[in-house]
C-alpha positions in Angstrom: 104.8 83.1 83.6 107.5 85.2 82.2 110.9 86.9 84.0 112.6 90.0 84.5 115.9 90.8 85.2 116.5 86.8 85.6 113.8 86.8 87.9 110.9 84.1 88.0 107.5 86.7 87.1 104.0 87.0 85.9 102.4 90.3 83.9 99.4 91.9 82.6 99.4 94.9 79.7 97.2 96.7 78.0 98.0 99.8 75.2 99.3 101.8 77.6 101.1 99.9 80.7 102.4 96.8 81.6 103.0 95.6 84.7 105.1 92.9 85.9 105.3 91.4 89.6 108.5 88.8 91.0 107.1 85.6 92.0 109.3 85.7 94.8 108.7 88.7 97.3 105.9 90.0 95.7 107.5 93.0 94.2 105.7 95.2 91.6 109.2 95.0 89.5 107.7 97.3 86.8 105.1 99.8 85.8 106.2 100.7 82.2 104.8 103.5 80.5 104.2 102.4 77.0 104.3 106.0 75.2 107.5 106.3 76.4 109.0 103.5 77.6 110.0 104.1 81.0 109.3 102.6 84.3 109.6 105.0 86.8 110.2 101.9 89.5 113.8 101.3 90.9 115.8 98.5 89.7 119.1 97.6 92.1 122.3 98.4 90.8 123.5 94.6 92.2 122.8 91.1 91.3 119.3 90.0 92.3 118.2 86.8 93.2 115.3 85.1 94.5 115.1 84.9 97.8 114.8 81.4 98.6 117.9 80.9 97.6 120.1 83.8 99.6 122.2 82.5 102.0 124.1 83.9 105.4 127.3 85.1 105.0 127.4 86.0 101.3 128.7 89.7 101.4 127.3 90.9 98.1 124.0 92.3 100.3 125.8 92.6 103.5 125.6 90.9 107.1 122.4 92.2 108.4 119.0 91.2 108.9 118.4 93.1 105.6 120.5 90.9 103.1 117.8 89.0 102.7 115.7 91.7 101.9 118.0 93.7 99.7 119.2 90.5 97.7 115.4 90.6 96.3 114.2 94.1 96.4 112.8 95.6 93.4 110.2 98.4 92.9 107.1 98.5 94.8 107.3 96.2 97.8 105.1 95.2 100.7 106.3 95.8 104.4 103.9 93.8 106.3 103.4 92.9 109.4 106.7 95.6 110.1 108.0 98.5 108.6 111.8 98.5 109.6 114.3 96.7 111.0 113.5 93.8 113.2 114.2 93.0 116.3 117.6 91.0 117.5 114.7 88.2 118.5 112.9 88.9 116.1 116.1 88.5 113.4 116.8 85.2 115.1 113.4 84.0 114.5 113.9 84.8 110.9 111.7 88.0 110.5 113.8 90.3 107.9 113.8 94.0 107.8 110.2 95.1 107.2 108.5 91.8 107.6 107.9 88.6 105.5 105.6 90.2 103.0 108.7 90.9 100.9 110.8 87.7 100.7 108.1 85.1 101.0 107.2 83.4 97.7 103.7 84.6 96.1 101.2 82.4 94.1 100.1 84.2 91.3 97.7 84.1 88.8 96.9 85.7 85.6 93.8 87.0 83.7 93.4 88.9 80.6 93.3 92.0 82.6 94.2 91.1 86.1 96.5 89.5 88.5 96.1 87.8 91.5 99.0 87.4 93.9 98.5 85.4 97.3 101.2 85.0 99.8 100.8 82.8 103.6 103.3 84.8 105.8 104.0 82.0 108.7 105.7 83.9 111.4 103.5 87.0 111.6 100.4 84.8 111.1 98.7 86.6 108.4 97.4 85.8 104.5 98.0 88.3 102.2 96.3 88.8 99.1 96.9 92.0 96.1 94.8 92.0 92.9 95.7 94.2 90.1 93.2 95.1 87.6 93.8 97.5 84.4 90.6 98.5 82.7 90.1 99.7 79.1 87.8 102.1 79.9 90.1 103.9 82.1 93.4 104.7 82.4 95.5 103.6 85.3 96.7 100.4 87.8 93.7 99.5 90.0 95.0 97.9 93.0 93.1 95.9 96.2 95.0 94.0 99.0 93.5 92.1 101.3 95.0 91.2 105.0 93.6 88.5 107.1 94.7 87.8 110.4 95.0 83.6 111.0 95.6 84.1 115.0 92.7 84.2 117.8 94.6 87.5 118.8 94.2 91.1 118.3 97.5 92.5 117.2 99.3 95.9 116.5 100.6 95.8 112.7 102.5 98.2 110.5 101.2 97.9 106.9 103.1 100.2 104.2 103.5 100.3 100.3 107.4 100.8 99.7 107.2 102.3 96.6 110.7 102.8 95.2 111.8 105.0 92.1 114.9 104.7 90.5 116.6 105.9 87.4 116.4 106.8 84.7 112.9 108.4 86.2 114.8 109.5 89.2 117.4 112.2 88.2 119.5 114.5 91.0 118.3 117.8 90.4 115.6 117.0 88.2 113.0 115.1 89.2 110.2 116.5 91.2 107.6 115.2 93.7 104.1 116.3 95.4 101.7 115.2 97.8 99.2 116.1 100.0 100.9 116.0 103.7 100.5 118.7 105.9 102.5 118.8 108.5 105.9 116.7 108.8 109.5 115.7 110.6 112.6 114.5 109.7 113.8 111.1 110.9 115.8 111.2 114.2 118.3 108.0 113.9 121.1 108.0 112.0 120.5 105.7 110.2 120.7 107.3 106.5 124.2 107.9 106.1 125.4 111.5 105.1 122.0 113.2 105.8 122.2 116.8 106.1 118.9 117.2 107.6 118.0 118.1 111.3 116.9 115.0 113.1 113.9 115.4 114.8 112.7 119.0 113.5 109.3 119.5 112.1 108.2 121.7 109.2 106.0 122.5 106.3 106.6 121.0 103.2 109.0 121.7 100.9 111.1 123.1 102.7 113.1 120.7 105.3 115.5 122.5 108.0 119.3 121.6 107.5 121.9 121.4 110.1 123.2 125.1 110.6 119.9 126.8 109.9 119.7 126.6 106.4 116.4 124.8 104.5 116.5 121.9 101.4 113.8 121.7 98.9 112.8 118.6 99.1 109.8 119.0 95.9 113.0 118.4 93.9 115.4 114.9 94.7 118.6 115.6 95.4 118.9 119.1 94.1 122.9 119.8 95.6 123.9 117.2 92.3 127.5 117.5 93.7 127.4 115.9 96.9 125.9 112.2 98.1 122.9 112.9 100.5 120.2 110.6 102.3 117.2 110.8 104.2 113.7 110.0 105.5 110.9 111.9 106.4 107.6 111.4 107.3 104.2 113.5 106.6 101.0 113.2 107.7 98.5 113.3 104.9 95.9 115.8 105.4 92.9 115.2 107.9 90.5 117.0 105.8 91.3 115.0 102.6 89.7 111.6 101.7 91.9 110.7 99.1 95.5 111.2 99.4 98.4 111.3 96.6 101.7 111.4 95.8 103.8 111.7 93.0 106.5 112.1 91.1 107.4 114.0 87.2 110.4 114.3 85.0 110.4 117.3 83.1 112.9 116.1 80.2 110.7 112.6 80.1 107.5 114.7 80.1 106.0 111.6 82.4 104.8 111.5 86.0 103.8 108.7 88.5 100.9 109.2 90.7 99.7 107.0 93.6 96.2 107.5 94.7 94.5 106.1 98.3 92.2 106.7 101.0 93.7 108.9 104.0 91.6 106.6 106.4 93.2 103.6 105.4 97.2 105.2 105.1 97.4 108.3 106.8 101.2 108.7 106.4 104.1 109.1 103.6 107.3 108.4 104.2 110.0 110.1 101.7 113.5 108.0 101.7 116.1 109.5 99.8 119.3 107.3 98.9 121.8 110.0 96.6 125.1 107.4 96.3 125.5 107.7 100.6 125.4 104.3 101.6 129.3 103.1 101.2 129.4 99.2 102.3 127.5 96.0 100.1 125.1 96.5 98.2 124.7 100.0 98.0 128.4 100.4 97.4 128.6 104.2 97.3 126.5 104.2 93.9 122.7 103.7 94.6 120.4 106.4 93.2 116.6 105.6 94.8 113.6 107.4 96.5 110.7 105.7 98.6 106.9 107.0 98.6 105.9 104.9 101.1 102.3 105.2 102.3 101.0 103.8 105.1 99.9 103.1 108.6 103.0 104.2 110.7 105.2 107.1 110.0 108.6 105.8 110.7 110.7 102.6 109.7 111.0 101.3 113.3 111.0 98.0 115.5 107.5 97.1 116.6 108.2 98.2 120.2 109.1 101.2 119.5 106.0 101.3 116.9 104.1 100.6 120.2 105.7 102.8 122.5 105.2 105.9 120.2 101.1 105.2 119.6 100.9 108.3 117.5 102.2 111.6 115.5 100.7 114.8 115.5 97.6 113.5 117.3 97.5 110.7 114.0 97.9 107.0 115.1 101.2 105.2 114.1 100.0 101.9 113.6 96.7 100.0 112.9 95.0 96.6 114.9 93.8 93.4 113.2 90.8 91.9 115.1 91.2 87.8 115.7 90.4 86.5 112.4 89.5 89.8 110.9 90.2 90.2 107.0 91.4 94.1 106.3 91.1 95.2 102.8 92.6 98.2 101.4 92.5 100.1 97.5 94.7 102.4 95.9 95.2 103.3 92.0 98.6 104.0 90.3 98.2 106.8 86.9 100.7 107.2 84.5 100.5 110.4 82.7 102.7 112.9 80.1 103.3 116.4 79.6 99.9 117.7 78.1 97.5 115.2 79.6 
C-alpha cells in the first residue's frame, strides 16, 4: 500500500502508466501518463480526507448530503446504486449523493499487473467488485466490474463511471473532447450554477443552444475563458455502434484520454462542466473540472424520478438487477500523444 495526496492507496505501473486507486471510496485517483507526466484526472482544490472520518457540521465541504461525498472525491469514481442526489429519506438513512460506491472503504489487492478492489455496499444491498489489468503487450487500462445483487428482489439501479478531469489536462479554451452520441439535451434543473445553456433543449453535438438563441461549442471546455460557466448534458451514444468512446486532448500537452465500452452495457454520457461557478464550500468560486460519465441513466437524479422518467429518446434510463444476479461490465482507458 502506498498514498496519494495524504490518502491511504494501492497502485500498479508499467513503462507507460501508473495507476493509483484510494482505499477509501474507491476512487481511480490517478492515471499518469509516463511520457509526459500528467494525469489527466481531477484532483480537488480542498483538503481531502478519508471518508470515515468526515463528520456533520464541518463546513469545509458544505451542509448537504454531498459533504460526504466531496470531502473524498477524487478522479474516476463509482456512482452505484444512484447517480445524484439522494433522497431526504434516503439522506437520513445515510445514502450520500450518488450512492455508497464512493465513500464506502474498498479491500484491495495488488498483483504485478493487476488490482483488485472489492467493496460490500450495506444499504443498497449490493457487492461490488473492479479489476484493473495493464498488459505488456498492449497499451492501455483494462478495466472489469462486477455487481451482484445480495437481496431476493429485483431492483431498478443507476450504475455510472464519474470520470472527472481536472487541471492541468483540463484548460478553459483549450482542451478538447469527442464522443460518439448522437442525439442529446441539456439538463433542466438549476442545479449548475451560472449555466448559460437552455434547460431542456435538445440538439446535435457540438453545438448546444444558449439562452437568447445563440449556440456554445461544447467540443472545446469552457471556450468564453472570461466568464465562470457550468453545466450538464446528456447524450445518447449511438444505437448503431457497439463500442462507444469518449475523450478528451490537450493540444499544448500533445496527450489525450480515451475511454472505451460497450453501448449495450452504458448507453449514455453525461458532460458536467464546473468553470469556477459554484461560490459556497468546497468549490469556493475556484474549481476547474469536467465529468465523462458513462452509464445507464442520463441524468444525475433521485431514484424516483429515475423511475418516473423510464427512458430518453426511446433509450432506457436505468438498468434491473435480477435477485441474486451478478452483472459484469468492461471498459478500457488509452493514453496516447501527438503522433501516435
Amino acid at each position: 500500500m502506498t498514498t496519494f495526496a495524504g490518502r491511504k492507496a494501492a497502485g500498479i505501473e508499467n513503462e507507460h502508466v501508473r495507476v493509483t486507486v484510494l482505499e477509501e471510496g474507491g476512487h481511480i485517483a490517478e492515471i499518469l501518463d509516463k511520457r509526459t507526466g500528467v494525469n489527466p484526472l481531477w484532483r480537488p482544490p480542498w483538503p481531502s480526507i478519508e471518508p470515515s472520518t468526515f463528520k456533520k457540521g464541518a463546513d469545509t465541504w458544505g451542509s448537504g448530503s454531498e459533504a460526504k461525498l466531496l470531502a473524498g472525491i477524487m478522479g474516476h469514481n463509482l456512482c452505484l446504486d444512484i447517480f445524484g442526489p439522494s433522497s431526504e429519506a434516503e439522506a437520513a438513512a445515510g445514502i450520500t449523493v450518488h450512492g455508497e460506491g464512493s465513500v464506502t472503504p474498498y479491500t484491495i489487492t495488488v498483483l504485478a499487473n493487476e488490482l483488485v478492489a472489492r467493496a460490500q455496499l450495506p444499504l443498497a444491498q449490493l457487492a461490488f467488485e473492479r479489476r484493473i489489468v495493464l498488459k505488456n503487450e498492449a497499451p492501455g487500462v483494462f478495466i472489469t466490474e462486477t455487481v451482484e445483487n445480495l437481496s431476493a428482489c429485483d431492483r431498478p439501479v443507476a450504475w455510472t463511471e464519474h470520470v472527472t478531469l481536472g487541471p492541468p489536462f483540463l484548460e478553459p479554451g483549450v482542451t478538447e473532447f469527442a464522443h460518439n452520441g448522437t442525439r442529446s439535451k441539456v439538463f433542466g434543473p438549476p442545479d449548475f450554477g451560472e449555466s448559460d445553456l437552455e434547460a431542456g433543449a435538445e440538439f446535435v453535438w457540438p453545438n448546444a443552444p444558449r439562452r437568447g438563441g445563440e449556440t456554445r461549442d461544447l467540443s472545446v471546455f469552457a471556450e468564453r475563458t472570461r466568464d465562470r460557466s457550468a453545466g450538464f448534458t446528456t447524450h445518447r451514444i449511438d444505437p448503431a455502434a457497439e463500442e462507444a468512446f469518449a475523450g478528451a486532448f490537450h493540444p499544448g500537452l500533445g496527450l489525450r484520454i480515451t475511454y472505451f465500452w460497450k453501448r449495450s452495457q452504458f448507453p449514455w454520457l453525461g458532460i458536467w462542466e464546473e468553470n469556477r461557478s459554484r461560490q459556497g464550500p468546497p468549490w469556493n468560486g475556484n474549481t476547474v473540472a469536467l465529468g465523462l460519465e458513462f452509464g445507464v441513466s442520463p441524468f444525475p437524479e433521485t431514484r424516483r424520478e429515475m423511475i418516473e422518467r423510464g427512458q430518453l429518446f426511446d433509450t432506457p434510463g436505468f438498468r434491473w438487477l435480477g435477485a441474486r444476479e451478478r452483472v459484469t461490465v468492461e471498459y478500457r482507458v488509452e493514453l496516447t500523444t501527438a503522433g501516435n
